[in-house]
C-alpha positions, 0 to 999 in steps of 0.5 A: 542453490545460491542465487546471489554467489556473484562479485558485487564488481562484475560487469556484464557482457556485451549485451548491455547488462550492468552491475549494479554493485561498481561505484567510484571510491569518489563517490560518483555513481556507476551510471555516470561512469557507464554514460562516460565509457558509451560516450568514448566508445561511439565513434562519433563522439567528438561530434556530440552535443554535450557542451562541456567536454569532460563529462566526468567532470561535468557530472560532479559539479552540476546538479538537477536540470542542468544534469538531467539535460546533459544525460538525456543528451549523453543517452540521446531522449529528450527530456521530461518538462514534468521531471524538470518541473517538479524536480524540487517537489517530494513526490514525482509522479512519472507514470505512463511516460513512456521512458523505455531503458533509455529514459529511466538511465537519463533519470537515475543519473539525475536522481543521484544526487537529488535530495529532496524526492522521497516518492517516485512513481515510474508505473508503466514505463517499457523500463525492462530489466535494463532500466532495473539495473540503472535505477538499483545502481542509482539506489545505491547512491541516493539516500532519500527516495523511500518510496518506489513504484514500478509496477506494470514495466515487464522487470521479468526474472532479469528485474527481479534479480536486480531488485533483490540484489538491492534487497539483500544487500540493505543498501537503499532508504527503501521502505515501501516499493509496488512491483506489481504486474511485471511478470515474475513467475517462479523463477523469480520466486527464490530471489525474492525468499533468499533476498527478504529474509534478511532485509530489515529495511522494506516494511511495505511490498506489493506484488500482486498480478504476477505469476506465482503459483504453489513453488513461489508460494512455499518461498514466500511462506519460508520469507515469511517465517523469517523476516523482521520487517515486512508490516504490508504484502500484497499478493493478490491476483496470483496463483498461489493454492494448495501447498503455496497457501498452506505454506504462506499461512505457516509463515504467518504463524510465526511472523511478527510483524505483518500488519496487512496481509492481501492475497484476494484473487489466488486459489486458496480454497478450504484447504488455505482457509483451515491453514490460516485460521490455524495461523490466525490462532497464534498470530498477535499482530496481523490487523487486516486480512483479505481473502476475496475471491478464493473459492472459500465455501462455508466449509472453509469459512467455518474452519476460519472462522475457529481460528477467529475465536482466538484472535485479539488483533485482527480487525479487517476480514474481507471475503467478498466473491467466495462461494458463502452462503448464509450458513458461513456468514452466520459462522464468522459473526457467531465467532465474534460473539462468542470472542470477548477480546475480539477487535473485528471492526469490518467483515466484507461478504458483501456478495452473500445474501442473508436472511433476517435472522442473520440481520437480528444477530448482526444486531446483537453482536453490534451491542457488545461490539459497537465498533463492528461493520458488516457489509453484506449483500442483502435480504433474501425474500426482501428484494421486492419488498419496499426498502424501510425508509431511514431518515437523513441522519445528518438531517437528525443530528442537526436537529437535536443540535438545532434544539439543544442549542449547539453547534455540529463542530463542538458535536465532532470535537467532543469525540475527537481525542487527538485533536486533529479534526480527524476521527478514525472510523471505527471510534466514531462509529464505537461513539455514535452507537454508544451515545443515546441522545440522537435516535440513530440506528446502525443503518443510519450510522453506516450512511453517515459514515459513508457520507463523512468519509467518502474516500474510504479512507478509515477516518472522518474528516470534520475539518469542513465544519469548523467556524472561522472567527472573524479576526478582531482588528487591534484597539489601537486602529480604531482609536486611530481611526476615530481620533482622524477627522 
């Protein structure tokens, strides 16, 4: 079935529905058009508060507040000051406005013509299918926006439709847009399938907390497969299992660009676990892969972790909140250990408890792949027992420094290779375990890089160390200053 076998021209009926595909030869969008048809349409439309007559007129020769102004009275809402505020700025934060149907029309009218918003954040908004439409018409028209949040704002199937559309056709600068918990369920699947596979434009998709389960699993897997874009999919808190996770990690196989896979919280089981090691076998490009909470035992993390053995290119593996004991944690390092190309910077099992054993190959493992983290639970037999006490490695490396006599900003910038005071994690945890100088151990470098980078953000920032010289005045003030009398 074809689900997009519709003109691009037709108009809704009577209920208010808009196609999205009508726009002026002059230019002009189709909201701007729609707002001048309810206005001839009301019966009281002499009578209303737009100061200028001729809207149509009016909305190609004003721009930013003023044309917010004037659609907000044309759509009858009062305006946002924040929108107005920030109209200029490159990111609008518009979450939790409360804007309803209403609303996001009077913005997309203003947001036509606007040049400079590239982030636009509308997150939990009432917009409805509806406002999904005027936002896809705007789309059309505005070049620039390229990031689009509107997650949590019920788009059910009618929004999904709409976005799709947009999908399809390629129209919109789009490249990365959050459309989580907005109630898609299966059917809403196939618009998604049909409209991705050939969509070259968004690289970044999230649609997690929503209602897919094995069908929309199997659509998505075929998208997968087919499409040439797609570098992050979040899927996370869905129902996808059995067939929907086998297909998903079909698609897997063949897809060559998908950096970031995110499908936590579903029903994947050993079953979905088998398939994506399989997949994993053959696939050279995805980096991260996050598997929580997915009723994965150690059956299933074994039969992943074969597909580990072979992999060169993953580096994030996250399976906290399965039902893993100490048997599949020591499968995924034993894994690692036996992957001479493997690039597994970061395993999270953070809910397993594990046993010295486990500890001492983790060690071992560390000394070919110094880069590796794993976070895991904790001892077993050693919860009671008194913690070893690690000393403050900040405290240790200025020590060394205070005794050598240098300084913490040339001791970051020696490891620093871009130049940008900023390290990616993995590099300065590969160069601290590597370096022999400073007694540190793998515990210690672990605290240190939590303290570094405490925003998670998967790189330390040194930025804070750097000495500022003071500024030397110029030699002909002073003589200045000495010639006054």
């Amino acid at each position: 079935m074809d689900f997009f076998n519709f003109d691009s021209d037709e108009e809704r009926d009577q209920d208010g529905k808009m196609s999205e595909g009508s726009s002026s030869e002059e230019g002009e969008s189709a909201l701007e058009a729609t707002d001048n048809e309810e206005e001839k349409e009301r019966p009281d439309s002499s009578d209303t508060d737009l100061e200028i007559e001729d809207t149509e007129r009016s909305f190609t020769t004003i721009k930013g507040a003023e044309l917010y102004r004037e659609a907000c009275k044309l759509v009858g809402v009062i305006p946002v000051s924040y929108f107005i505020r920030n109209m200029e700025e490159p990111v609008m934060n518009l979450n939790h406005h409360g804007l309803g149907p209403k609303g996001i029309k009077a913005i997309a009218i203003a947001l036509v013509s606007n040049t400079t918003i590239t982030h636009l954040e509308l997150d939990d908004n009432w917009i409805l299918g509806e406002g999904t439409t005027y936002l896809v018409q705007m789309l059309r028209e505005n070049c620039y926006i390229q990031e689009l949040n509107i997650s949590n704002n019920h788009l059910d199937t009618e929004g999904a439709e709409a976005i799709c559309r947009m999908f399809l056709d390629n129209i919109s600068n789009i490249r990365a847009i959050q459309l989580a918990g907005n109630n898609f369920r299966e059917e809403a699947a196939p618009y998604f399938s049909e409209s991705l596979m050939g969509n070259y434009r968004v690289m970044e998709l999230d649609l997690s907390h929503n209602e897919f389960a094995e069908k929309g699993g199997e659509l998505l897997g075929q998208m997968l497969a087919n499409n040439v874009s797609l570098e992050v999919l979040k899927l996370s808190w869905n129902h996808v299992r059995m067939k929907g996770a086998v297909a998903l990690s079909a698609g897997l196989r063949t897809n060559g660009t998908l950096k970031v896979l995110d499908v936590s919280w579903n029903g994947f089981g050993n079953e979905g676990a088998f398939a994506l090691g399989e997949a994993l076998k053959v696939n050279s490009v995805l980096v991260e892969l996050d598997i929580s909470s997915n009723h994965i035992n150690n059956e299933g993390t074994i039969k992943l972790s074969k597909g580990l053995e072979a992999n060169g290119t993953l580096r994030v593996l996250k399976m906290s909140h399965n039902p893993i004991t100490v048997e599949g944690a020591i499968a995924l390092i034993t894994c690692i250990r036996r992957n001479s190309k493997s690039r597994i910077e970061e395993i999270n099992i953070s809910n397993v408890l594990v046993n010295e054993g486990f500890v001492r190959l983790v060690d071992v493992v560390c000394e070919a792949h110094p880069e590796l983290e794993v976070i895991y639970g904790g001892v077993g037999g050693h919860i009671t027992k008194k913690q070893e006490h690690h000393p403050d490695p900040m405290k240790v490396i200025q020590n060394y420094l205070d005794k050598n006599k240098l300084r913490l900003w040339d001791f970051f910038r020696k490891m620093d290779k871009e130049g940008n005071m900023k390290i990616p994690v993995s590099e300065f945890r590969k160069a601290m375990m590597q370096q022999s100088n400073i007694p540190l151990d793998r515990i210690q470098v672990s605290e240190l890089i939590r303290k570094l980078d405490s925003g998670k953000t998967g790189q330390v920032d040194y930025s804070k160390f750097k000495i500022e010289v003071p500024e030397q005045k110029p030699k002909k003030e002073e003589e200045n200053k000495e010639e006054e009398p």
